[in-house]
N, C-alpha and C positions, 0 to 999 in steps of 0.2 A: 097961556092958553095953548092947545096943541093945538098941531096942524092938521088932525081932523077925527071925529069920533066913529065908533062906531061899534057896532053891536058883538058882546062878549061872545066867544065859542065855549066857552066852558060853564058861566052863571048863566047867560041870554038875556043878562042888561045893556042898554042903552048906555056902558060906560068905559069901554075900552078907547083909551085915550090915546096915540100917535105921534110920536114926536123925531122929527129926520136934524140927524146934526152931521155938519158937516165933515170931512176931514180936513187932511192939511193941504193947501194949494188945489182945495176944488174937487181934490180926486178922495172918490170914497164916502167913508162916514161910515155915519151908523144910524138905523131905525130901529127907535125903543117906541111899544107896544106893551098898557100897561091897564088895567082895568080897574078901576076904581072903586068896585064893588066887590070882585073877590080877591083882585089884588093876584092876579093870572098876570104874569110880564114874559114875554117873550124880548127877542132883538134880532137883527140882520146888520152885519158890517162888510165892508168892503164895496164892490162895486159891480158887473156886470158874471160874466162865469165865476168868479172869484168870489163872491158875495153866499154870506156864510151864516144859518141861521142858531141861534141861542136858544134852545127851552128845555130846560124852567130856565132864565134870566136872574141872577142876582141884583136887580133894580136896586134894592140901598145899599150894597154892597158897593155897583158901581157908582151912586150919589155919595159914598164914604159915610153911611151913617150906621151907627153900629145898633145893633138889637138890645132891648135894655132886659 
């Protein structure tokens, strides 16, 4: 389940989905933003000034699944 949804900027569905993962020792991470409808992913890594954002997002690239 993500940590919270919310309405696509690109389709204008109710399915952009939200997920914050941590990094290592608390500091950091990364927020993957990922829409279920058209499948829009963006991301943000890092942390306060340093924090960095992705668009377009390689979502299965960085889940490691390959395009068939």
């Amino acid at each position: 389940m993500a940590d919270r949804v919310q309405i696509c900027e690109k389709c204008d569905a109710y399915a952009e989905e939200t997920w914050s993962l941590k990094g290592g020792q608390g500091m950091g991470g990364r927020d993957i933003c990922a829409c279920m409808n058209c499948g829009r992913a963006h991301s943000w890594k890092g942390s306060g000034n340093g924090r960095v954002m992705e668009e377009p997002f390689d979502l299965m690239g960085f889940l490691g699944i390959q395009a068939s």
